[in-house]
C-alpha positions in Angstrom: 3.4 -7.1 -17.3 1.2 -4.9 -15.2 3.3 -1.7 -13.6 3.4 -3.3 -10.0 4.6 -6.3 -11.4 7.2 -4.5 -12.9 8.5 -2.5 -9.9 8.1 -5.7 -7.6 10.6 -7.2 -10.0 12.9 -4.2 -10.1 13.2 -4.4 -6.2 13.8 -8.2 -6.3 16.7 -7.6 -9.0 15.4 -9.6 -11.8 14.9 -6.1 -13.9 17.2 -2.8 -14.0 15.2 0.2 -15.6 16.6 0.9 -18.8 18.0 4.6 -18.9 15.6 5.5 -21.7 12.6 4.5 -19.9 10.0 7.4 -18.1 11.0 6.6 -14.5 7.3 8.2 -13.7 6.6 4.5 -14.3 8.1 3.9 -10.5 4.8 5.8 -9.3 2.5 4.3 -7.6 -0.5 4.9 -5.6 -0.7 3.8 -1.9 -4.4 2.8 -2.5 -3.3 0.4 -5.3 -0.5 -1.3 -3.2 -0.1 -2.6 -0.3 3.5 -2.5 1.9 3.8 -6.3 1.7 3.9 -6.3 -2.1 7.5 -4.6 -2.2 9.3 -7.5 -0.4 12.2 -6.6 2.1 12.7 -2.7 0.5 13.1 -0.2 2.7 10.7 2.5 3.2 11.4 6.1 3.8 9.5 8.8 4.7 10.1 12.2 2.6 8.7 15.5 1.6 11.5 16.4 -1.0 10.1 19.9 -1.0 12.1 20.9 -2.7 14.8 17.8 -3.7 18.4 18.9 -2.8 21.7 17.6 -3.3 21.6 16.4 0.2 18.3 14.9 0.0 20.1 13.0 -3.2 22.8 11.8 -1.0 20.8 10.6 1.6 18.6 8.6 -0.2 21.9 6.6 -1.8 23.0 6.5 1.1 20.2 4.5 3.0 19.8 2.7 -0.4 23.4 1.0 0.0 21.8 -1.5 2.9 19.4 -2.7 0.0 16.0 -1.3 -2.0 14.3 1.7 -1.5 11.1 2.7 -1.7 10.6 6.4 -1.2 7.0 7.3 0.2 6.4 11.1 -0.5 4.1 12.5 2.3 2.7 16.0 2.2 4.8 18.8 3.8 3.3 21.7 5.9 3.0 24.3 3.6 4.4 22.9 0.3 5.7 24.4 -2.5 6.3 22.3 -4.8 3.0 19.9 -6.6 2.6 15.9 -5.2 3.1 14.6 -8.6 6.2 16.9 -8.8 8.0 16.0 -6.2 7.0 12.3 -6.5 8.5 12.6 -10.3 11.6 14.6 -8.5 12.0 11.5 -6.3 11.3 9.1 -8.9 14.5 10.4 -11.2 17.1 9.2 -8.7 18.3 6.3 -9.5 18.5 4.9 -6.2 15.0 4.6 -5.9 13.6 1.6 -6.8 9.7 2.4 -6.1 7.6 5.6 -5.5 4.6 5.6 -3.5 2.0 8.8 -3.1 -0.9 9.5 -1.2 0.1 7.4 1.9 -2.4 7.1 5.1 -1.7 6.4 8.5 -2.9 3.0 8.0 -1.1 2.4 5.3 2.4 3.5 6.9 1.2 1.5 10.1 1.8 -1.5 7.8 5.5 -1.3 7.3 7.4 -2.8 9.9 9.1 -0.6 12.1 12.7 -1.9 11.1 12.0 -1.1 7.4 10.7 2.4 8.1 13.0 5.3 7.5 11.4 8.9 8.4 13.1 12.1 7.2 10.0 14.4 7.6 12.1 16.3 10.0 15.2 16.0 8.4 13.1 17.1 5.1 12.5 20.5 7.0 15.7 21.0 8.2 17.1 20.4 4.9 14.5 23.0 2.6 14.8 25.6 5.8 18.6 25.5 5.3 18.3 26.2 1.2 15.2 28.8 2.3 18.3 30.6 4.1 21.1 30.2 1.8 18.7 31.8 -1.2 17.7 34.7 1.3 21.4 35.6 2.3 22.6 35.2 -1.1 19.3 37.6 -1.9 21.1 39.9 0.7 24.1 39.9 -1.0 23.0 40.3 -4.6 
């Protein structure tokens, strides 16, 4: 079974990934998938740069209302790797699907109702860790 095949069937329940399997497998390229293909997931936007605990929680949060596909975008300024924090987002097991290297065309594809964006959120979230490492720098 070819890898989209497998996800597609992992987001319509007929599969669970195993514990023991490399959940890089839940990778995919934008280019070599279109929206449509994932069925009625939802789709959020993320940077995970870095992946919190609250970025975790999030992410199981929105995934309770059904499937989740996490697109990883590039954040201004990153500091962690694409494939790293695609891998990062790939290891939670609320995600069923990761996609990278996203265009505007390609995000102009979901439907609105299925589209999650946490881009800002995503800031908010590494500027508060950013702060919490410097005062605990400070105190140190």
């Amino acid at each position: 079974m070819h890898e989209l095949d497998e996800c597609i069937a992992r987001l319509e329940g007929q599969a669970a990934v195993p514990s023991n399997v490399d959940t890089r497998l839940k990778i995919m390229a934008a280019h070599a998938v279109q929206a449509a293909s994932f069925g009625d997931a939802q789709f959020v936007l993320v940077y995970l740069d870095p992946l919190t605990q609250a970025h975790a929680a999030r992410l199981e949060q929105v995934a309770t209302a059904g499937p989740l596909v996490a697109v990883v975008l590039d954040p201004p300024a990153p500091l962690l790797r694409p494939q790293a924090r695609a891998e990062l987002a790939a290891s939670l097991a609320c995600v069923q699907a990761v996609v990278t290297g996203a265009g505007e065309e390609w995000l102009a594809s979901i439907a609105p109702l299925r589209l999650i964006d946490e881009r800002n959120a995503d800031i908010a979230r590494r500027q508060g860790l950013m702060q919490h490492v410097t005062a605990r720098h400070a105190l140190a």
